[in-house]
C-alpha positions in Angstrom: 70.9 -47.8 138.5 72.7 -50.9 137.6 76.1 -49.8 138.5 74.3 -48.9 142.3 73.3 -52.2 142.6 76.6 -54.0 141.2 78.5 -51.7 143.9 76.3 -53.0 146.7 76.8 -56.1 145.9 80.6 -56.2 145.5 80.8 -54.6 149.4 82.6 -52.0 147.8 83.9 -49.1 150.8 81.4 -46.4 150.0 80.5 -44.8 146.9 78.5 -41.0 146.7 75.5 -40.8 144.0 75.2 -37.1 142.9 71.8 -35.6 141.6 69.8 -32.7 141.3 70.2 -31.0 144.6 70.5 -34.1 146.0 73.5 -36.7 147.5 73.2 -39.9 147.7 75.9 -41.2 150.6 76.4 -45.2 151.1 78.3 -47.2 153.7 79.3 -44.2 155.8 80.3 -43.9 159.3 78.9 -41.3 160.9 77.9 -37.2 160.9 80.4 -35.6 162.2 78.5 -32.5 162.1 75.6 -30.7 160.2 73.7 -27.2 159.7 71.8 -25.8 156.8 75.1 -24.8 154.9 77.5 -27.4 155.7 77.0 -31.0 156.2 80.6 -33.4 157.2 80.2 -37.1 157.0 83.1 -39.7 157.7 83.8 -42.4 155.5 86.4 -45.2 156.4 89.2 -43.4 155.0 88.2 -40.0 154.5 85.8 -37.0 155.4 82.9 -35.6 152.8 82.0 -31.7 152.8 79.0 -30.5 151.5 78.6 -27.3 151.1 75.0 -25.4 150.0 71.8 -23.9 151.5 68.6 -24.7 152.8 70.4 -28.3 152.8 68.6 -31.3 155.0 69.1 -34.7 155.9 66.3 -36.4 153.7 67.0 -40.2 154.8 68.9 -42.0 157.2 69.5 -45.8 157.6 72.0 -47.7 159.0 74.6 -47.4 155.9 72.6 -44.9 153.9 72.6 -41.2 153.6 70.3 -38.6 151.0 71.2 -35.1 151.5 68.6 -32.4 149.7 69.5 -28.9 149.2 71.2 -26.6 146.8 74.1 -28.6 146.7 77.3 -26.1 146.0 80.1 -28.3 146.3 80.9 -31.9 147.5 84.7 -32.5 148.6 86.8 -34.6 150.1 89.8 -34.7 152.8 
């Protein structure tokens, strides 16, 4: 929890927190697009996949993101 905090703190780009059927996205830009099996999100630089079912958007702030679902696979272009 500590190294969440320090990386808030330090403005770092983003950073993705991964849990038990659960991702934790901070700093993104936006959803580029989103279904129960496939979720995109664009970060500064790049573009997140997340691939699973039954997946939902939990939580949505300004710079903050928690995904829920069976997470299968979280990638990066």
């Amino acid at each position: 929890m500590l190294d969440v905090i320090n990386n808030a703190l330090k403005n770092t780009d983003f950073y993705i927190c991964l849990y038990d059927n659960k991702v934790y996205i901070y700093n993104y830009q936006e959803i580029v697009s989103f279904n129960n099996d496939l979720i995109k999100v664009a970060l500064k630089n790049c573009l997140i996949k997340i691939k699973g079912k039954d997946m939902l958007i939990k939580k949505m702030q300004i710079h903050e993101l928690l995904i829920e679902g069976l997470i299968e696979s979280v990638k990066y272009e």
